[in-house]
N, C-alpha and C positions, 0 to 999 in steps of 0.2 A: 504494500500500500504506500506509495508515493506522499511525501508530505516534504514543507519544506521547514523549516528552523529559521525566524529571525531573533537576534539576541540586541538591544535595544543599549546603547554604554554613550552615557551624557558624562563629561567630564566634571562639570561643577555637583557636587552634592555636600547637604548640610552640616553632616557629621562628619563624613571622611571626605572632601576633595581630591579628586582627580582619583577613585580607589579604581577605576577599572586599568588603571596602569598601576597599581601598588605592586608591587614585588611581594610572590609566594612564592617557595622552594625555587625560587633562580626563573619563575615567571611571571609576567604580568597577567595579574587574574584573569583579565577578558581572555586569555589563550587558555586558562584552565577550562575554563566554560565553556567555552569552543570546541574546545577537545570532551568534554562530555555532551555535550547536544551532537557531535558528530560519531561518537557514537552508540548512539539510538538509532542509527539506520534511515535519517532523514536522507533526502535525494539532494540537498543543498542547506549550506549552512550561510548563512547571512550576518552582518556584524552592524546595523544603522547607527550610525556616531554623528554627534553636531560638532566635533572637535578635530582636526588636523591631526593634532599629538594621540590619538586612540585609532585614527584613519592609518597613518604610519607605522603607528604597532601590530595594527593586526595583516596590513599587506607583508610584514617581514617574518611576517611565523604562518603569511600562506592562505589568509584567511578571504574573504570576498568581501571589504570593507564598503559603503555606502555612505556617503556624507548626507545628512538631512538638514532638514532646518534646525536652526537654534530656537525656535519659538514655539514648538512646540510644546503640548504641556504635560502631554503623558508619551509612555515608549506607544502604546497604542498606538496615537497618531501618528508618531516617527514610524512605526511599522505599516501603514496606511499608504503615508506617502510613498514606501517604497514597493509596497504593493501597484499602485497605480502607475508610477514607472515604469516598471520591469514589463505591464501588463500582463499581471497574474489573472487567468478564469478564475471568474466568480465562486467556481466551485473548489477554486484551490486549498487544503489546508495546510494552513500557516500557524506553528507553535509558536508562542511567545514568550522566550525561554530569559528570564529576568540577568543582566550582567552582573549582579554579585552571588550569584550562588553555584562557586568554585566547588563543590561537594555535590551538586545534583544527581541525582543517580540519573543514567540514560532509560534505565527501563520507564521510567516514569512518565519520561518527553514520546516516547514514543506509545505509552498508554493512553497518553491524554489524546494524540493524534486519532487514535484506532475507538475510542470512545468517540467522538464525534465522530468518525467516518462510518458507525455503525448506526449512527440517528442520525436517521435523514432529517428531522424534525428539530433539530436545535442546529443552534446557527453558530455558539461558543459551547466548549466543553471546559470542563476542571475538575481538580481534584481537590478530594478532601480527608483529613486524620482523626481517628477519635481524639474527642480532648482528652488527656490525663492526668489532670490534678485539679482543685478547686481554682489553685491561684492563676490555671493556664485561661477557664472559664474567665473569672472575673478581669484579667487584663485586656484593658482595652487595646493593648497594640497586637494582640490574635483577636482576629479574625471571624468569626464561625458564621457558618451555613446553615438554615432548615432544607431540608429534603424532603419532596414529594416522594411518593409512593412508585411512583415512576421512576422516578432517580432526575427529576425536575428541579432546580433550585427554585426554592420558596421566596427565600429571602437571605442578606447576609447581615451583620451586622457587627458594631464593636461591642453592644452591649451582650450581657448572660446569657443566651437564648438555645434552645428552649427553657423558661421559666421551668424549674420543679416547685408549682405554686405550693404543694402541701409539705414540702421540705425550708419553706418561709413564711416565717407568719408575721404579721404585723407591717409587712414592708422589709422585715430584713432581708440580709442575702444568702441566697441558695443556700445549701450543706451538701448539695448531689452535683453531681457533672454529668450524670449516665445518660447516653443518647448526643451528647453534645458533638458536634463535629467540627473542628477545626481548618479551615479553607487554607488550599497551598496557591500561592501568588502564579499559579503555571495555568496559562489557557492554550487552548488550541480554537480557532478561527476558521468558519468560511471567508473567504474572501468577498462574497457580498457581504455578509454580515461587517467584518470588518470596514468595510470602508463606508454603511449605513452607520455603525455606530461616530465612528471618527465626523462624519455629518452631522451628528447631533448635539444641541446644545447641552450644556451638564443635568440633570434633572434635578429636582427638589429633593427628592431624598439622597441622592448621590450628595448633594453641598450638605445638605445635614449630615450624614456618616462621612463626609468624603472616603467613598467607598466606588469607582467607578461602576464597576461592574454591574452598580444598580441603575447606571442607564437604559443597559440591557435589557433588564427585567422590567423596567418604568415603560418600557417601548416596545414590549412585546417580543422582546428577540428572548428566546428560551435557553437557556445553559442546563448542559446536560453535569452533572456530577456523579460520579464514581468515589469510591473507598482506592487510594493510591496503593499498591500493592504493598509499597516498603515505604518508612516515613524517611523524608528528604534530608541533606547534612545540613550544619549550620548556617546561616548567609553572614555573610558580612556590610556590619553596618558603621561599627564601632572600630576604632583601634585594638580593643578587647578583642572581638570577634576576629580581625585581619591575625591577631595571632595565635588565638585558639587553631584557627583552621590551618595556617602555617604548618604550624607540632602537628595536625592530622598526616599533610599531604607531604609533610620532609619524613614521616615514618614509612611511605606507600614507597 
């Protein structure tokens, strides 16, 4: 099943500047990434960068580097515009493989792909983790997803959800997580779909959660979700995190 991999690396970001050239085990992360999205068995691996210095590194280790705009506001859209370049079929699917997550397993990039090419009926796929602790629940910076019965997302959100209302009473918070699921930042795309969402303005509840994904779902484009087979390695966000994952991949 034919799919293609674009991997989205903006150089300015808030906490780590310029991290998709930070040096891990003697590489610049965007090559780490690269090298696990290629191999999941995509049929092309993509690199879309608004920067020169991230365009240069990835031509020297081989990669298929794309300059996009600087104003865009999410990788979506940078993956959008290069979709409409290249003139990818509507029916193309296009992963959207995040630049800081040097640990991704590949099995996963290429799960999310073959979950959308199995529903014809949704137009984005993703994956999702049980929660496993109270505090992964209540942190607002995870994620989680309700799931239909279908395997349809419902809804995603930063808050507790789904409520265990008879494990809280009075308004306090949860004591259960069970049933909870955790959303992993990995989509997979039709290519109409993608370039109808990149057309649309933010929705109301995406600005309340700044959550995109729920433009999606505000607009009727259906995301299909799956249980990820294995849970994903660390991403890098922090200084912390750049060297946690370092001591991972200087041991491999």
């Amino acid at each position: 099943m034919p799919f293609i991999v674009v991997i989205p690396a903006r150089y300015a970001s808030t906490r780590l500047p310029g991290k998709a050239l930070r040096e891990i085990a003697g590489k610049p992360m965007v090559q780490w990434v690269h090298e696990r999205a290629a191999a999941s068995g995509a049929s092309a691996v993509w690199i879309a960068t608004d920067d020169a210095r991230i365009e240069e590194a990835c031509r020297k280790f081989g990669a298929h580097a794309a300059r996009t705009s600087p104003d865009h506001p999410s990788g979506t859209d940078r993956i959008a515009e290069l979709a409409r370049r290249e003139r990818w079929p509507a029916d193309t699917i296009v992963v959207n493989v995040q630049g800081d997550e040097p640990l991704l397993p590949p099995e996963l990039v290429r799960q999310v792909a073959e979950l959308l090419a199995r529903d014809a009926g949704a137009g984005v796929a993703t994956l999702a983790t049980p929660i496993a602790s109270l505090d992964e629940l209540l942190d607002p910076n995870v994620v989680k997803v309700v799931v239909s019965a279908a395997g349809r997302a419902l809804y995603f959100s930063r808050a507790s959800i789904p409520w265990h209302r008879d494990a809280a009473s009075s308004g306090a918070q949860p004591t259960q997580f069970t049933g909870a699921l955790r959303h992993l930042g990995l989509y997979a795309y039709r290519v109409g779909a993608l370039e109808r969402l990149a057309s649309l303005a933010p929705s109301p509840l995406e600005t309340i959660e700044k959550l995109e994904q729920l433009r999606a779902l505000e607009n009727g484009i259906e995301i299909a979700v799956a249980i990820a087979g294995q849970r994903p390695g660390t991403g890098v966000d922090t200084e912390a995190d750049l060297a946690a994952v370092a001591r991972i991949l200087e041991k491999r």
